[in-house]
C-alpha positions as CSV (number, residue, x, y, z in Angstrom):
1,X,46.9,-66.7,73.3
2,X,46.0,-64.5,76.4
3,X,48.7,-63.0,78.6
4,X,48.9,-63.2,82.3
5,X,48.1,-59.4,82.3
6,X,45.0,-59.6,80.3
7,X,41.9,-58.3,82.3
8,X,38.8,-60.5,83.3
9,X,36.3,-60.8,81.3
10,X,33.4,-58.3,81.5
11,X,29.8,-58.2,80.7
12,X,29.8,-56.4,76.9
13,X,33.3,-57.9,75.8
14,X,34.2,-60.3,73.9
15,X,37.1,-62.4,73.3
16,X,37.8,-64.0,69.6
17,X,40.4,-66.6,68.2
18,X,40.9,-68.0,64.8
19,X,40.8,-71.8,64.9
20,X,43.1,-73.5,62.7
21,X,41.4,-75.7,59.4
22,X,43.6,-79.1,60.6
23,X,43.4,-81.0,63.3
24,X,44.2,-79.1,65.7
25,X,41.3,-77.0,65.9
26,X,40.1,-78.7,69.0
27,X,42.9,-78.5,70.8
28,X,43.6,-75.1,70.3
29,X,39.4,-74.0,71.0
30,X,40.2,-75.6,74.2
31,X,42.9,-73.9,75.2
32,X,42.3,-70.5,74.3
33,X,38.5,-71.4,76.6
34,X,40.4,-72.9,79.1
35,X,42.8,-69.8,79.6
36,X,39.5,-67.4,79.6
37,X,37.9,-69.5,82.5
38,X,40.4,-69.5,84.5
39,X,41.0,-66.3,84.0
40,X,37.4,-65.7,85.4
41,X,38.6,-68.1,88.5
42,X,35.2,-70.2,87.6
43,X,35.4,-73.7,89.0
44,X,37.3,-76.6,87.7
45,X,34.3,-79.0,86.8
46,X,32.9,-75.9,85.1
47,X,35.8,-75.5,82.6
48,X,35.9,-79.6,82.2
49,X,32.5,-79.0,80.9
50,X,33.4,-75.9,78.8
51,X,36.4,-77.5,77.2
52,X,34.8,-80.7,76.2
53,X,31.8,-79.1,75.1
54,X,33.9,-76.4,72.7
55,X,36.3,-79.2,71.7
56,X,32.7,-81.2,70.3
57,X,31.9,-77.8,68.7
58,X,35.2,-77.2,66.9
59,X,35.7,-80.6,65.8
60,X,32.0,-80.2,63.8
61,X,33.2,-77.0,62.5
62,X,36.2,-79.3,61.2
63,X,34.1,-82.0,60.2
64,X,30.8,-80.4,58.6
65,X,32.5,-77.3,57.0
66,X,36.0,-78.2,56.6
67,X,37.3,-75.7,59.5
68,X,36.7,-73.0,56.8
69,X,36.8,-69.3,58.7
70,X,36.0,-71.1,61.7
71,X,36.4,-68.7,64.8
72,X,35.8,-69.2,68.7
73,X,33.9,-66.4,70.6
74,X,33.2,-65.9,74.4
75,X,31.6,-63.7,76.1
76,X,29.6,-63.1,79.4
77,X,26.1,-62.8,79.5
78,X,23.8,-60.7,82.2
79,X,20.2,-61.9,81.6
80,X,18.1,-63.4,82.9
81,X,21.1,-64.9,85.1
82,X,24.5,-64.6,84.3
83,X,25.9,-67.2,82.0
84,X,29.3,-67.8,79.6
85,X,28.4,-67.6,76.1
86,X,30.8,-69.8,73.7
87,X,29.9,-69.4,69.9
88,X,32.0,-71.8,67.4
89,X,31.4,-69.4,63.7
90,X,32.3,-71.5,60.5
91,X,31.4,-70.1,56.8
92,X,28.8,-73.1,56.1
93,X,25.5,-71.3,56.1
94,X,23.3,-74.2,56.5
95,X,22.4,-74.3,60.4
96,X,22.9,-77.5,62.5
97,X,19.3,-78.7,63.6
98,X,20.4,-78.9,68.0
99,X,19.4,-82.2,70.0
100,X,15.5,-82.4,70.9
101,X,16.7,-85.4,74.0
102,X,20.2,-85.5,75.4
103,X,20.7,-88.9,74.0
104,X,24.5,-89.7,74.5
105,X,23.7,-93.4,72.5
106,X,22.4,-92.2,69.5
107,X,24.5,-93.1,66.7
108,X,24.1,-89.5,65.0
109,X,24.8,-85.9,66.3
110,X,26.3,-87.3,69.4
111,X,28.7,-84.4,69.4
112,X,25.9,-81.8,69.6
113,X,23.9,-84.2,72.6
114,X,27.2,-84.2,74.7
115,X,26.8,-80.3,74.5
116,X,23.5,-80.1,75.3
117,X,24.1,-82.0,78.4
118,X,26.6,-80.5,79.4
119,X,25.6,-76.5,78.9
120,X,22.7,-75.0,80.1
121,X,21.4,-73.9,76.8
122,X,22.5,-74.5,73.3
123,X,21.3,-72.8,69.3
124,X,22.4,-71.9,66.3
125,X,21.9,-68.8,64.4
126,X,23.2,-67.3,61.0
127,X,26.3,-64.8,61.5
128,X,29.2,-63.4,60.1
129,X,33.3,-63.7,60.8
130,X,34.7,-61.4,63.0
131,X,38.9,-61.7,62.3
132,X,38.3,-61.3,58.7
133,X,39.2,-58.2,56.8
134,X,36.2,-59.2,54.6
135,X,33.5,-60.3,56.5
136,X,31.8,-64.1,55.3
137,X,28.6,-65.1,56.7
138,X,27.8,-68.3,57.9
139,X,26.5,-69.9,61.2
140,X,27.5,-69.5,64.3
141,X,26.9,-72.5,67.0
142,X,26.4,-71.7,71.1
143,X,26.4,-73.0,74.4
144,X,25.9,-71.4,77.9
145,X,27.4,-72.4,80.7
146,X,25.6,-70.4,84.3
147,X,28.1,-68.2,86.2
148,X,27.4,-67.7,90.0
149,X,26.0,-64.3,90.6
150,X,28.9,-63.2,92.7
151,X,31.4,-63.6,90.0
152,X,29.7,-61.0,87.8
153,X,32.0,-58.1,87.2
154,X,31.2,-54.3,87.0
155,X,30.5,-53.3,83.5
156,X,31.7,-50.3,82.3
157,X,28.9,-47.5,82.6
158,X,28.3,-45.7,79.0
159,X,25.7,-43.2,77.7
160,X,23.2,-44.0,74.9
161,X,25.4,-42.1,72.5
162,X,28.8,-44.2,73.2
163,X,26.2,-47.7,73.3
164,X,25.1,-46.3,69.8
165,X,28.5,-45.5,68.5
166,X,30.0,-48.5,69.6
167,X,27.2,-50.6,67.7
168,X,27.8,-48.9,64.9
169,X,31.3,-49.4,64.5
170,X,30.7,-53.1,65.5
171,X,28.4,-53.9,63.0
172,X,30.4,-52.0,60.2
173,X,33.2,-54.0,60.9
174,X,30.9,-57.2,60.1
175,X,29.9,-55.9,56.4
176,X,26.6,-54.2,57.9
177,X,25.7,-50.9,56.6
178,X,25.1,-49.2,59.8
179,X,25.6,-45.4,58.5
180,X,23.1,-43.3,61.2
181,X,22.8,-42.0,64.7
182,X,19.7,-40.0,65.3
183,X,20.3,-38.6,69.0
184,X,17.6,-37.5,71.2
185,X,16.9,-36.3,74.9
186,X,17.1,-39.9,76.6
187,X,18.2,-42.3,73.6
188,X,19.8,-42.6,70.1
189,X,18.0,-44.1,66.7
190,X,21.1,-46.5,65.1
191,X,20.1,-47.5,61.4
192,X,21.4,-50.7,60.4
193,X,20.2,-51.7,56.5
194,X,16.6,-51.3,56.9
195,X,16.5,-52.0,60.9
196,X,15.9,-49.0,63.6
197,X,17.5,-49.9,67.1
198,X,16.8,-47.7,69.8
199,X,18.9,-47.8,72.8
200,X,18.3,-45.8,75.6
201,X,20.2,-46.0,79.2
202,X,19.4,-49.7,79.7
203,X,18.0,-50.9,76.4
204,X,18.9,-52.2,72.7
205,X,15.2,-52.2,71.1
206,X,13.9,-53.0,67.8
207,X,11.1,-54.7,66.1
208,X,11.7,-58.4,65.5
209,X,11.0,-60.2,62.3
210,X,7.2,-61.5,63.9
211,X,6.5,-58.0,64.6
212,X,7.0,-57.9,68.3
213,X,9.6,-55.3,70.5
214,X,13.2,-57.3,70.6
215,X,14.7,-56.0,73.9
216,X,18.3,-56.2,75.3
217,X,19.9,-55.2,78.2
218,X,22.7,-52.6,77.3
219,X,25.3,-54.8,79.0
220,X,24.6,-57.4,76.6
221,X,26.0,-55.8,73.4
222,X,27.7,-59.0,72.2
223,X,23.9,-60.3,72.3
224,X,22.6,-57.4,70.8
225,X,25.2,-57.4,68.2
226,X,24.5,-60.9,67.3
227,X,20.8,-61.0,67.6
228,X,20.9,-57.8,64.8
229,X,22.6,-59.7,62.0
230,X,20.7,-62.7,62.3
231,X,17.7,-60.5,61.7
232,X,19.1,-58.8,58.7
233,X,21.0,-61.8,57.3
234,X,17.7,-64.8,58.0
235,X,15.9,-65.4,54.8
């Protein structure tokens, strides 16, 4: 758990806990969200609606994959408003199809509809663990929940360079193979497998899987991070 001394929450951070494969996995996903929010000082119906939506999340991670390498993630997100990101990872690949209607009847995937009315946005996207020595991929499921633009925090300010070396050593750490930094006047060239992100002073960029630019604000490196091995891992 988080101490009392533990710093807010900023914009390019992120905070991870194991969940347990029992029972208790929902309980403890909403406790370890429920510390981070107030942590932030965000509003008490807001974290009502962030612990019941994670506890729905966690309890499928339980359910659907048997809790295996199931891990919580939050993070803050800067764009296009700011927004709480809470990602539920479990090691079953196969990606949970998210509500089309926010029916709260329906006899099926009620879990996922009381999520999507309660966050502001919901997906799902392929991943990989983060607490594991040896990285596993599987999925990772997400909700957002909008923050009031005063609470955002300063984020640290770092150069291209440090934004590259720090993506590096991130994706490494998830199995990547993210081996080169190319630096130039006014931005760095990151290799990652067979991917080329640029990132310049306010910029991730690279070219998406449809052909068009991918672009990310370099606050947003948890994004960035995440949006870059769903790329390489998709089929």
């Amino acid at each position: 758990m988080l101490s009392s001394d533990t710093p807010v929450l900023m914009a390019g951070e992120a905070r991870v806990f194991p969940l347990p494969p029992d029972r208790t996995c929902a309980s403890v996903a909403r406790s370890a969200l429920s510390i981070v929010m107030h942590e932030m000082g965000l509003p008490a119906d807001l974290i009502d609606d962030g612990t019941l939506a994670v506890s729905e999340l966690s309890t499928n991670a339980l359910v659907h994959a048997n809790g295996e390498a199931a891990e919580l993630w939050v993070w803050v997100r800067t764009t296009p408003h700011p927004a709480l990101v809470v990602s539920v990872f479990d090691a079953d690949p196969r990606e949970l199809v998210t509500p089309v209607c926010r029916d709260l009847l329906a006899e099926s995937g009620k879990g996922l509809a009381i999520v999507a009315a309660l966050a502001e946005d919901m997906g799902t996207h392929c991943s990989r663990s983060r607490l594991r020595p040896c990285p596993v991929s599987g999925k990772a499921v997400w909700f957002s929940l909008a923050l009031p633009d005063a609470w955002l925090e300063p984020c640290e300010t770092v150069t291209p360079l440090q934004a590259g070396c720090g993506l590096l050593i991130e994706l490494c750490l998830r199995g990547l193979f993210a081996a080169h930094i190319n630096e130039f006047d006014t931005s760095v060239l990151v290799t990652v497998e067979e991917l080329c992100v640029e990132i310049t002073s306010t910029h991730y960029t690279w070219c998406g899987a449809d052909g068009e630019l991918v672009h990310v604000p370099l606050p947003n490196t948890q994004e960035a991070i995440e949006a870059i091995i769903a790329h390489v891992d998709s089929p």
